[in-house]
N, C-alpha and C positions, 0 to 999 in steps of 0.2 A: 474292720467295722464299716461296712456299708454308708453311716450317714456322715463319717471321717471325725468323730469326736473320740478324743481321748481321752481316759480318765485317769488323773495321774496322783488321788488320793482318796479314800475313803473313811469316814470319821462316824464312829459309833457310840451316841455318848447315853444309851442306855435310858433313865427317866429322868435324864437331868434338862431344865430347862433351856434350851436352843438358841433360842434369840443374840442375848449377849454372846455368846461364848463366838457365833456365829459370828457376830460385829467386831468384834475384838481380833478375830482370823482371820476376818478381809475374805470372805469367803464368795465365792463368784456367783456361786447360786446354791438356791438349796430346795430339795427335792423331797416329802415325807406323805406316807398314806395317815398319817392324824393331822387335822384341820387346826385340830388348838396349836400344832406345834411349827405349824406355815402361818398362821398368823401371830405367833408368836416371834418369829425370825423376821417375818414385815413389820412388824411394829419395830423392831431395830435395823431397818433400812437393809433389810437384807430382801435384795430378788429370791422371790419364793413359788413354786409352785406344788398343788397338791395333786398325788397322783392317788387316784382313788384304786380301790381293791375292787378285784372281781366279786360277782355273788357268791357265798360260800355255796359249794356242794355239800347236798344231802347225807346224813351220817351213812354210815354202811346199815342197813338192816331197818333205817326210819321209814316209815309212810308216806314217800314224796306228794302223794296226792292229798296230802291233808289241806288244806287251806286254797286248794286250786277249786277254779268254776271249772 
């Protein structure tokens, strides 16, 4: 790993709300592309950042040009 972090667990908890579960596990930080679900884990004192998603790409076969100047 280049920036020397290591990741020594990963926790998947599917649409269950974050926050507590997060406080409760003493967890170090926490990382998610939905906004309700990082401020959901600050609201329980939990370091949160949101990592936003890229733009979707275009379906196969749509009219990219639709909506472009």
């Amino acid at each position: 790993m280049s920036w020397g972090v290591r990741i020594d667990e990963a926790m998947f908890l599917g649409g269950l709300p974050k926050g507590e579960f997060l406080r409760e596990f003493d967890a170090d930080f926490f990382f998610d592309d939905q906004l309700g679900n990082v401020q959901n884990a600050a609201r329980h004192a939990v370091p949160s950042g949101h990592v936003a998603a890229p733009p979707a790409e275009p379906a196969a076969g749509s009219d990219s040009s639709v909506g472009k100047v």
